[in-house]
C-alpha positions, 0 to 999 in steps of 0.5 A, a space after each residue: 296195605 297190599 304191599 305191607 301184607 306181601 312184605 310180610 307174608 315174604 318175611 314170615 315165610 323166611 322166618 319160618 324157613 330158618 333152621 328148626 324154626 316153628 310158628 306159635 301162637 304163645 297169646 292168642 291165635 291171631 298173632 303169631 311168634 316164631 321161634 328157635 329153641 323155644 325161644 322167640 325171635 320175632 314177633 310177627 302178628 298179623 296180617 288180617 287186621 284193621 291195621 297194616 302189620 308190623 313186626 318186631 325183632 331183637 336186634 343187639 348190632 348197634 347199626 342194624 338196631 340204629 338202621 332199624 329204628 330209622 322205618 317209618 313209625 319203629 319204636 322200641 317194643 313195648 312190655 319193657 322189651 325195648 330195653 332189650 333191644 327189641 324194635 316193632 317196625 309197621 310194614 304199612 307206612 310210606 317208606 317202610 322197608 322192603 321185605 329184604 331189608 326187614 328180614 336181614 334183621 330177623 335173620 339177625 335176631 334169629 342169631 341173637 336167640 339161636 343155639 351155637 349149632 342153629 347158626 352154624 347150620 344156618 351159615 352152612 346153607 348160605 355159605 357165609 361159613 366159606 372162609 370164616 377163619 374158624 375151624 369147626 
């Protein structure tokens, strides 16, 4: 269980180091959201509990969704956001993915929610916009 709360405390900390990302608690104060324009982009909940922590991410590219819903005991999210392409992934099962592989999908469904300009500003810092093609 160690491993899963270090994976992800790792994630949180990306999430949370995103362009004008906040945490909130929208629920309850023991599971945390974080969000871009108020809009939710994972849901992290915790690492307190009884149980190992999962998360989950919206992720609208079939093969990150695909890749995704491979983890060890990923299922579509409940409350109908499955339909959506939300996926909750438990951090805490044997074979469950590295921190890394866990946050190029909240890095991908921070995209799907963000604003045009959040994205950018993203790109901007990565330097992924190097030798995108577009003018800006």
């Amino acid at each position: 269980m160690k491993a899963a709360v270090r994976t992800w405390e790792a994630v949180r900390e990306f999430a949370l180091g995103l362009p004008e990302v906040r945490e909130d608690h929208p629920w309850d104060p023991e599971r945390a959201v974080a969000k871009v324009n108020d809009k939710v982009f994972v849901f992290l909940g915790n690492a307190d509990g009884p149980e190992p922590p999962a998360l989950s991410v919206k992720l609208k590219d079939e093969a990150l969704h695909a890749h995704a819903m491979t983890a060890p005991g990923a299922a579509p999210t409940g409350y109908g956001l499955g339909r959506s392409g939300w996926v909750t992934v438990p951090l805490g099962l044997k074979g469950s993915p590295s921190a890394e592989v866990v946050c190029e999908w909240v890095e991908e469904s921070y995209r799907t929610v963000a604003l045009k300009r959040h994205v950018k500003a993203l790109d901007e810092r990565s330097g992924a916009a190097d030798g995108a093609g577009g003018a800006g």
